[in-house]
C-alpha positions as CSV (number, residue, x, y, z in Angstrom):
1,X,12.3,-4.7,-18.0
2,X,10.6,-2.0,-18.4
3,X,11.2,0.8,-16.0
4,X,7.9,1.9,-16.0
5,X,6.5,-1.3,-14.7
6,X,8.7,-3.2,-11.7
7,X,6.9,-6.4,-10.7
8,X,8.2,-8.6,-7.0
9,X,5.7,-11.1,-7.2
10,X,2.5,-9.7,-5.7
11,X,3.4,-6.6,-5.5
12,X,4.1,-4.2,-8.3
13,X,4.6,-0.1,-9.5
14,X,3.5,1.7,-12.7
15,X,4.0,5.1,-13.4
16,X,0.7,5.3,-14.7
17,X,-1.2,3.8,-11.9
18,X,-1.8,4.7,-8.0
19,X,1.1,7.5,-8.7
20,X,3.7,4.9,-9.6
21,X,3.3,3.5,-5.6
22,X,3.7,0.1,-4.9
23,X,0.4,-1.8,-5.0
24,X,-0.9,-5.6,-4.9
25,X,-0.5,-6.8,-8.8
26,X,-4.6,-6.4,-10.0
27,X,-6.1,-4.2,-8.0
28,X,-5.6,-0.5,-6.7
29,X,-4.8,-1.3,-3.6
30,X,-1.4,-0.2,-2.4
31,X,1.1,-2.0,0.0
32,X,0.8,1.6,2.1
33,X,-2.7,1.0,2.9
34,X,-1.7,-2.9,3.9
35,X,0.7,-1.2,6.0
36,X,-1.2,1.5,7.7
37,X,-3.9,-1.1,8.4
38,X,-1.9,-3.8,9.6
39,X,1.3,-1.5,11.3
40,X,-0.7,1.8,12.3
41,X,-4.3,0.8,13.2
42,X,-3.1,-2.9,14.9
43,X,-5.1,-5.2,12.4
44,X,-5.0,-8.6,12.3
45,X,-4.5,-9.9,8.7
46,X,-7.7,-11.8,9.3
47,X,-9.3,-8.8,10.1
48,X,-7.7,-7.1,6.4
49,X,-8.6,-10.1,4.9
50,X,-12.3,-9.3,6.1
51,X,-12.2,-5.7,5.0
52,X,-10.6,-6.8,1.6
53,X,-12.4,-9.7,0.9
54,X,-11.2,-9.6,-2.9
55,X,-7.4,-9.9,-1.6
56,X,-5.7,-13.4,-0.9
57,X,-4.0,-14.0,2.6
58,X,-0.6,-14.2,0.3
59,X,-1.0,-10.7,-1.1
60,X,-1.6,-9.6,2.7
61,X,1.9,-11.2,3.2
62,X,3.4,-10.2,0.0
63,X,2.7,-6.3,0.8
64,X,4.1,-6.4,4.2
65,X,7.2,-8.3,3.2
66,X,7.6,-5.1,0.5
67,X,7.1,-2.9,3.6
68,X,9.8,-4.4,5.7
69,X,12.1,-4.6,3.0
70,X,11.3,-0.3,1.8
71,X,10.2,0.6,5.4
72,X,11.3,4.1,4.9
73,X,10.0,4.1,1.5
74,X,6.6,3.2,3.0
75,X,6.4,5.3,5.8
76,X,7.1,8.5,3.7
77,X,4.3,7.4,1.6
78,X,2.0,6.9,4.8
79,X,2.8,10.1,6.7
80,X,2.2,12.1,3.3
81,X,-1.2,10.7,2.6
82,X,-2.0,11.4,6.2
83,X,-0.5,14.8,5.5
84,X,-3.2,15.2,2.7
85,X,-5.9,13.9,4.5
86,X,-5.4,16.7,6.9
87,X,-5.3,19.0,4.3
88,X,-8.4,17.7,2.6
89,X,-10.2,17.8,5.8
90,X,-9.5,21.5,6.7
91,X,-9.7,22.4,3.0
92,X,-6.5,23.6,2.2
93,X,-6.1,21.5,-1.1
C-alpha cells in the first residue's frame, strides 16, 4: 500500500488532500469535523446527517469509530484548528 494513501473503509488520509488528515473517502470532509460536531457541539447524528446531507448515516458512524480508535490523534487535530480559528479571527495569521 501506498503510504501516501491509508484507506479503513470510509475513512481515509492522503498526503495531498485536507493536509494528509483523516477524512470520509469522497469528499473533504474530515472525521475532525464529525467529531467536533457530534463530540464538542452535542449533535445528534440526525442532526449531521441534516447539515451534511451529501454524507451517509454509515460515514457518520465510520468517522466516529476512527475517532474513538485515534482519540488523541483527533483531539490534537481539533484543538489546533480551534487554535487557528482564534488566530484567524484576531488576525494574527
Amino acid at each position: 500500500m501506498d503510504s501516501r494513501h491509508i484507506s479503513t473503509g470510509y475513512i481515509v488520509k492522503d498526503e495531498g488532500i485536507c493536509s494528509g488528515k483523516p477524512r470520509i473517502e469522497g469528499t473533504r470532509m474530515k472525521v475532525q469535523h464529525i467529531a467536533l460536531e457530534y463530540i464538542h457541539e452535542g449533535l445528534s447524528i440526525a442532526e449531521i446527517l441534516e447539515s451534511h446531507p451529501h454524507l451517509k448515516p454509515a460515514q457518520i458512524h465510520a468517522a466516529l469509530s476512527y475517532y474513538f480508535d485515534h482519540q488523541v490523534e483527533i483531539e490534537r487535530d481539533i484543538q489546533d484548528g480551534l487554535e487557528f480559528a482564534e488566530r484567524l479571527e484576531a488576525g494574527l495569521t
